[in-house]
Phi, psi and omega in degrees: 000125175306100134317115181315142162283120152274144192231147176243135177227151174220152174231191160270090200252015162240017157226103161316339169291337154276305173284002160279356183276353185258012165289327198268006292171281182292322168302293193301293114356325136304290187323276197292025158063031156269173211262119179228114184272119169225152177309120198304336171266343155309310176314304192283313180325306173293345192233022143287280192252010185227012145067036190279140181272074193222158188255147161227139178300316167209147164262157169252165124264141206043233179265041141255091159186182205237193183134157188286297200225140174275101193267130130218115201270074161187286220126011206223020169119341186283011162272326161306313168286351147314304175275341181310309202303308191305279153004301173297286184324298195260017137328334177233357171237025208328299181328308176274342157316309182312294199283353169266358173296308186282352173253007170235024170214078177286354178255047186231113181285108206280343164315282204284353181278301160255029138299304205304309217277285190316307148333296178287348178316295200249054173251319194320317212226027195292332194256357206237193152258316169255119188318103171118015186302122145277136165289102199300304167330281207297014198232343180262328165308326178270322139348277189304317179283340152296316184266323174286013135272017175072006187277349198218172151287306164281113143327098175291104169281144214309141154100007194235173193089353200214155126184183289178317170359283210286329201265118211210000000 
């Protein structure tokens, strides 16, 4: 027997226009009985201030909480934190990364699956401190190295194309 997925959701909570797509979201999520945790200020944006009828099994605040699968709903960076979270878990859980990879990709050979994971633990952050960091150097370097080869026209100026913003 298949264990219900718990989903963790984040959102946006200034373009309502987007987070009205998470009502059919949620809706959809209740049919299948899965377990749905969300950031507690999402929550109230919807059913405050966009007067949304939607359930949550608990709200969280920040990273407390726990989950199968991770949502973000909006643009505003919270996918970077979604992945940010997932990244961490398996970095410090390789193993366990590996077997929820293998029960919801069962044709995933799980020898080679934490083998991989155990190996990426500690590649996921190996130049950085923080995950999903850009390296101002190396992205203006590759830059200079697109145009002086001719792969671009323009020339991108340093410190531009990226950014660091987004990452919390």
């Amino acid at each position: 027997m298949k264990q219900l997925m718990k989903f963790a959701i984040f959102g946006n909570t200034y373009q309502a226009k987007k987070s009205s797509h998470a009502l059919r979201l949620f809706q959809l999520l209740r049919r299948q009985k899965a377990e749905v945790c969300m950031c507690r200020d999402f929550y109230q944006f919807l059913t405050a201030e966009l007067k949304m009828d939607v359930h949550a099994d608990y709200l969280f605040d920040g990273d407390n909480f726990t989950a199968d699968m991770v949502i973000s709903i909006g643009g505003d960076g919270t996918f970077l934190k979604a992945a940010r979270l997932g990244y961490e878990y398996s970095i410090e859980h390789p193993e366990e990364a590996a077997a929820i990879l293998c029960e919801y990709a069962p044709e995933t050979d799980k020898e080679i699956a934490v083998a991989s994971q155990k190996y990426l633990a500690s590649q996921y952050k190996a130049e950085v401190e923080r995950w999903g960091e850009f390296d101002q150097k190396r992205w203006d370097a590759f830059y200079d190295w697109l145009y002086e080869n001719k792969v671009i026209a323009k020339e991108i100026p340093d410190g531009k194309g990226f950014t660091n913003d987004y990452l919390n």
